[in-house]
C-alpha positions as CSV (number, residue, x, y, z in Angstrom):
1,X,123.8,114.1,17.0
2,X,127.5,115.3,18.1
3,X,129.9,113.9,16.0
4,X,133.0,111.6,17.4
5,X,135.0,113.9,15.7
6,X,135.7,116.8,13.7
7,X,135.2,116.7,9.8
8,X,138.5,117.5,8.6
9,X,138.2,119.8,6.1
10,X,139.5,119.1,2.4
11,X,142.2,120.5,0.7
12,X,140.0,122.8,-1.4
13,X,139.2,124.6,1.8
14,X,142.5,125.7,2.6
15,X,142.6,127.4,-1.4
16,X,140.7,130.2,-0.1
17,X,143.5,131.3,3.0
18,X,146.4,130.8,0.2
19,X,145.1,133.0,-1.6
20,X,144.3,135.8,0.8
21,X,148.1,135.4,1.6
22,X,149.2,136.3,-1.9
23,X,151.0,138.9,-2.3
24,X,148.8,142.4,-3.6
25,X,145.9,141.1,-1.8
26,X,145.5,143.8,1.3
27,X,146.4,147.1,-1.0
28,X,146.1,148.5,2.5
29,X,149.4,146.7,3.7
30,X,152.2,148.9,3.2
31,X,154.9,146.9,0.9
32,X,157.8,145.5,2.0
33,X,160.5,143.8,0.5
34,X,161.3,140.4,0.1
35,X,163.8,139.0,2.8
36,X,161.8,140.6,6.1
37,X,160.3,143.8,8.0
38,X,163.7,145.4,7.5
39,X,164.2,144.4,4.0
40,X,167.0,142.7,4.7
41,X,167.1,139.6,2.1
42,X,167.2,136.0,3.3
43,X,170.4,133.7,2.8
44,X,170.4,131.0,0.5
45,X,168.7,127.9,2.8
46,X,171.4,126.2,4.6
47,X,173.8,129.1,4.7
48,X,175.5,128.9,8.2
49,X,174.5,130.7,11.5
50,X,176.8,133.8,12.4
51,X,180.0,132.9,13.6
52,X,180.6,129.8,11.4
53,X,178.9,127.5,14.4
54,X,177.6,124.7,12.6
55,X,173.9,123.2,13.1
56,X,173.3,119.5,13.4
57,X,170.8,118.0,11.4
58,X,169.5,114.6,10.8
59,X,166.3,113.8,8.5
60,X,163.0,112.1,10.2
61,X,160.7,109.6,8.9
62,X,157.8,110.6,8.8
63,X,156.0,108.3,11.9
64,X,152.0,109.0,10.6
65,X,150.4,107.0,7.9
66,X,149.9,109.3,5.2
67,X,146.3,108.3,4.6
68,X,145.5,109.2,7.6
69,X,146.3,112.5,6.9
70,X,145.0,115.9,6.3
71,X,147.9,117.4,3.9
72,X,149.5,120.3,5.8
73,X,152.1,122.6,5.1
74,X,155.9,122.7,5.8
75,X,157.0,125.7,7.3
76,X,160.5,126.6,6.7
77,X,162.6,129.4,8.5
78,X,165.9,131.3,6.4
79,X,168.5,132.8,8.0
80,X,165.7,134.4,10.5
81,X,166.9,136.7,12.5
82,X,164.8,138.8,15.3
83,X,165.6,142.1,17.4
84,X,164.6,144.0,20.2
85,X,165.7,147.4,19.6
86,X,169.5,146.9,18.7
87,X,169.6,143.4,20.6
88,X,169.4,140.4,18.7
89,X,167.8,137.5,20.1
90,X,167.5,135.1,17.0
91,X,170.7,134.5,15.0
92,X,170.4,133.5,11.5
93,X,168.1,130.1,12.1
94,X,167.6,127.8,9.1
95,X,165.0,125.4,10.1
96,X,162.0,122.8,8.6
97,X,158.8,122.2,10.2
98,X,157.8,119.1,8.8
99,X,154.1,119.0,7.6
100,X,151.8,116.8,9.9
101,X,154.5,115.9,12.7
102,X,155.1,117.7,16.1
103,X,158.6,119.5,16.0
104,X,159.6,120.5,19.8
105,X,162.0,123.7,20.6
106,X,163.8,123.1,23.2
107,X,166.9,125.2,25.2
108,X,167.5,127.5,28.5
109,X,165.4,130.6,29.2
110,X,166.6,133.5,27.2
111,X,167.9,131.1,24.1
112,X,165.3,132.7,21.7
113,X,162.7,129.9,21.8
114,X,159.8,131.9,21.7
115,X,160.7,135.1,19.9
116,X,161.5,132.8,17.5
117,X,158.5,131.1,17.1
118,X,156.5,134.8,17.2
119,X,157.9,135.1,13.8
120,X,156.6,132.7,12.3
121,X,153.1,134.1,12.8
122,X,154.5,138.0,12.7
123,X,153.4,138.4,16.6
124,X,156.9,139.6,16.8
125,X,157.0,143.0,15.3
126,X,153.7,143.7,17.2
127,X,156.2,144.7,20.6
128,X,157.5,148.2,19.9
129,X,161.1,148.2,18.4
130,X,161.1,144.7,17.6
131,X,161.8,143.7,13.9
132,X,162.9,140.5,12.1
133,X,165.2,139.4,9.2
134,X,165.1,136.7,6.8
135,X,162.3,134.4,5.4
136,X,159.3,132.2,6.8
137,X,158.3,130.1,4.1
138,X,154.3,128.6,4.1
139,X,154.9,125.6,1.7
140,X,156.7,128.2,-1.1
141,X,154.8,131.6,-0.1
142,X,157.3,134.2,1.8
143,X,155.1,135.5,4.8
144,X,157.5,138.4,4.9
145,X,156.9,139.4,1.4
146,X,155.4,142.7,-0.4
147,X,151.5,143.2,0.2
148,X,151.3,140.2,2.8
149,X,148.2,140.1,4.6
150,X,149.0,140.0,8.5
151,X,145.6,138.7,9.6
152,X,145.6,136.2,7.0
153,X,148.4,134.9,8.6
154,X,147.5,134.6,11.7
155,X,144.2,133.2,10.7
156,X,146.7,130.4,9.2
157,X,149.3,130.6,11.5
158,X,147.3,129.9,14.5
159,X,149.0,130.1,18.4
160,X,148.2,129.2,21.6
161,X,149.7,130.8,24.5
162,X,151.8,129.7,28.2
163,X,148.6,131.1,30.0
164,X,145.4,130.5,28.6
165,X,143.9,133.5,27.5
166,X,140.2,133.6,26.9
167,X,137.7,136.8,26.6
168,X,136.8,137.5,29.7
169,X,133.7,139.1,28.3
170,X,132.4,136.5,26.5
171,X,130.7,132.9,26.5
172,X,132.3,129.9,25.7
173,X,130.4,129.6,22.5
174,X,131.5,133.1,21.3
175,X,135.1,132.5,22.4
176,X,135.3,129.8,20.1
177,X,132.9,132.1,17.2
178,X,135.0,134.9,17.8
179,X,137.2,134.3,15.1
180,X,135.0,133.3,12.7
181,X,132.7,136.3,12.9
182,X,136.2,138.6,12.7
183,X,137.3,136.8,9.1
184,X,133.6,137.0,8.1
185,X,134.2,132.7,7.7
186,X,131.0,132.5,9.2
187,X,129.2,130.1,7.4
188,X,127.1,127.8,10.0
189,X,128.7,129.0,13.1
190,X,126.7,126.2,15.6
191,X,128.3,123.7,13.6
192,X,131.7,125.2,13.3
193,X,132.1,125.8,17.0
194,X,130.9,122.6,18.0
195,X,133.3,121.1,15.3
196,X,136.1,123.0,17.1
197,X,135.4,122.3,20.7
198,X,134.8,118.6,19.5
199,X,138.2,118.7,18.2
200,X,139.8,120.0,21.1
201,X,138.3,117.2,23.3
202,X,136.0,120.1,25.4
203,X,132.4,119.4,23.6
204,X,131.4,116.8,26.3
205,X,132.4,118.8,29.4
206,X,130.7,122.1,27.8
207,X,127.9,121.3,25.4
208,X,125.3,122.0,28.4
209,X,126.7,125.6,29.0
210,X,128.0,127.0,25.9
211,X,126.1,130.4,27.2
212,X,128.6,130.3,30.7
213,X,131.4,132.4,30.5
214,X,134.7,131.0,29.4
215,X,136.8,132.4,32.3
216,X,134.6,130.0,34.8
217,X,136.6,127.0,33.0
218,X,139.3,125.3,34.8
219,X,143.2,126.2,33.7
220,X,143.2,123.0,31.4
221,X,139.6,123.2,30.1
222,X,140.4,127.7,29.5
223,X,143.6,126.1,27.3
224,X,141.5,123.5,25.3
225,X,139.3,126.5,24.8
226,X,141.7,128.3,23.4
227,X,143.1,125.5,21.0
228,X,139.3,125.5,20.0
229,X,139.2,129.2,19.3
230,X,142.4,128.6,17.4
231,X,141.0,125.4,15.2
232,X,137.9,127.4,14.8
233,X,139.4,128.9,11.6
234,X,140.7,126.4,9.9
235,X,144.3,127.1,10.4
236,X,147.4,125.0,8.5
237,X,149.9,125.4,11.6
238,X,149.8,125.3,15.1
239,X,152.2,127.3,17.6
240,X,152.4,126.5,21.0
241,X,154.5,128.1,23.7
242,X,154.9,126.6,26.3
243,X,150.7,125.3,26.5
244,X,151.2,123.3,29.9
245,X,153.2,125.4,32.2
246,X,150.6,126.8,34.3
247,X,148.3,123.4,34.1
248,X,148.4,120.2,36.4
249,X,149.3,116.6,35.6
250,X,145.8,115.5,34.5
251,X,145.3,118.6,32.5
252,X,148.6,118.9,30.9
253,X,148.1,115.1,29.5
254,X,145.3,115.9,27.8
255,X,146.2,118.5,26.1
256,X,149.2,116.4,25.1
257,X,147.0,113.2,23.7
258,X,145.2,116.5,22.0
259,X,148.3,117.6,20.3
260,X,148.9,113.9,19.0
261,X,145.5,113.9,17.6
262,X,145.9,117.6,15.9
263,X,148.8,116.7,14.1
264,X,146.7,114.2,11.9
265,X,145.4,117.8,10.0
266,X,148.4,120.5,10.9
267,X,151.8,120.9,11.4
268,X,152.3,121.9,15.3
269,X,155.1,123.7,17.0
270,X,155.6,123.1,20.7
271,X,158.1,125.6,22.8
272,X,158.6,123.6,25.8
273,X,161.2,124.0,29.1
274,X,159.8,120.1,29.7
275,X,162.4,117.3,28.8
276,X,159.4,114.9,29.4
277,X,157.2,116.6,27.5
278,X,159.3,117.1,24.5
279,X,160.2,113.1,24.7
280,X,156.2,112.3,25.1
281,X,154.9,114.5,22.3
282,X,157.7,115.7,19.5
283,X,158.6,113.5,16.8
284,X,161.2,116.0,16.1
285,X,163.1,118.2,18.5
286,X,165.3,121.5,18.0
287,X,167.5,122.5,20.9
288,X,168.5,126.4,20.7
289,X,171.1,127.7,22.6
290,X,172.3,132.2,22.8
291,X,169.9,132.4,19.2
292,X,171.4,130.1,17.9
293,X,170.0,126.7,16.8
294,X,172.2,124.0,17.7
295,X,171.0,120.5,16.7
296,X,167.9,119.2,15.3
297,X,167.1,115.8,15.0
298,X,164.3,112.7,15.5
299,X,163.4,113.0,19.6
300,X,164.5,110.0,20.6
301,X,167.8,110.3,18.8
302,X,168.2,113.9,20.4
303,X,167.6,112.5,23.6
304,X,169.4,109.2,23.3
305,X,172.6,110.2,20.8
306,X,172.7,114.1,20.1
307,X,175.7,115.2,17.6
308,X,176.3,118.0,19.7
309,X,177.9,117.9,23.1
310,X,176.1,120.7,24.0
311,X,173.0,119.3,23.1
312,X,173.4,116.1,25.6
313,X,174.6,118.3,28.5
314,X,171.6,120.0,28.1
315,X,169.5,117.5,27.8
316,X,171.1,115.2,30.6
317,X,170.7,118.7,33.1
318,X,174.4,120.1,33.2
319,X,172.8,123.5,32.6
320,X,170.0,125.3,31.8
């Protein structure tokens, strides 16, 4: 019988990820000191962006019922700062992903939006001559600190890309697996893919050709594939840049009522250039602006009464 929806794993489920991230684990990982890639130590949280600009910042209720939740993590950003070569592109961020809620990053192309973002999973240093400064905090655990493990990370730090990016070699069943049999999570992979594709609201459109190849999906059904692929491994946080850009109306909304639904069990990042979007989906939204994180605030308050002036000609389509 296919279940309505995904069992949402418990707490004690998550343990064995934590722990792979602790530092020592992967004696193969070269070690690096605490602050970043470059070694550069991380500011005291809340120490100002270069420049002495100033950040707006207002705190969100949380909008959820807390039973109703899977406990995620907060994810928390230091000072992060993030080259290419000698150009920087992220200048000194501090900024909290609240657990279980959808924070949006909005701001013009070239603002940083989702170099920043990389770096929270460590995607970024995988372009040659990139590098990052700073902390990312999981909960209290430094994912820049000595003897991280990378793919333990990413296993946790899951991300879904602007185009949807399945194997082109595979099936839509191992697209989803493919994960699981990498981290050797294996466990009873029939039940875990479904779990996964159930949870990204493809099971009933698939279930009949899990043997078909995953490129012969439509654009919205490829990206909910994806998201499946991601969910697959249990992460703790979503990343999304920019998910709906290449999709149409009917697919882009359900990915959106998806995201809604995901947030019940992670905390979820959305880089969007969509004002609607941001407004539908986001229960918090960060506008950046040259690196720089401007103002962060509820959405409706970012939208309807931003502290920054910048911020409201932005958002009202001055520029950008």
């Amino acid at each position: 019988m296919t279940p309505d929806a995904a069992p949402p794993p418990t707490a004690s489920e998550r343990e064995p990820s934590k722990e792979m991230l602790q530092p020592g684990h992967n004696p193969s990982q070269p070690d690096r000191p605490p602050g970043g890639p470059t070694g550069s130590a991380g500011a005291p949280a809340g120490a100002g962006s270069p420049g002495g600009s100033s950040t707006a910042t207002r705190e969100a209720p949380t909008t959820t019922p807390r039973s109703a939740l899977k406990s995620a993590p907060t994810v928390k950003l230091e000072q992060l700062r993030a080259f290419y070569g000698t150009s920087e592109q992220v200048k000194g961020v501090d900024l909290t992903f609240s657990p279980n809620q959808v924070t949006a990053i909005i701001g013009p192309s070239g603002c940083g939006k989702s170099t920043m973002v990389r770096c929270i999973n460590r995607m970024h240093e995988e372009i040659p001559g990139a590098r990052a400064e700073g902390r990312v905090l999981l909960d209290e655990l430094d994912l820049y600190g000595s003897g991280i493990d990378v793919i333990a990370v990413r296993r946790a730090i899951g991300m879904v890309f602007q185009k949807p990016n399945p194997f082109p070699t595979m099936s839509i069943f191992d697209n989803v697996a493919a994960g699981l049999r990498l981290t050797a999570r294996r466990g009873d992979l029939q039940r875990r893919v479904e779990a996964a594709l159930v949870s990204a609201g493809l099971w009933e459109e698939v279930k009949d050709r899990l043997s078909t190849p995953g490129v012969g999906l439509s654009g919205g059904q490829q990206q909910r594939l994806c998201i499946a692929r991601s969910l697959a491994v249990d992460p703790e946080v979503l990343l999304m840049d920019e998910p709906c850009s290449a999709l149409d109306p009917i697919a882009t909304l359900k990915i959106e009522e998806l995201i809604d639904q995901l947030k019940q069990r992670v905390t979820i990042v959305i880089v969007t250039h969509n004002m609607q979007q941001a407004a539908r989906v986001a229960d918090r939204t960060a506008f950046m602006l040259g690196g720089q994180l401007v103002e962060i605030g509820q959405t409706d308050e970012i939208f309807t009464n931003p502290v920054d002036p910048r911020t409201e000609e932005y958002v009202t389509g001055k520029f950008g």
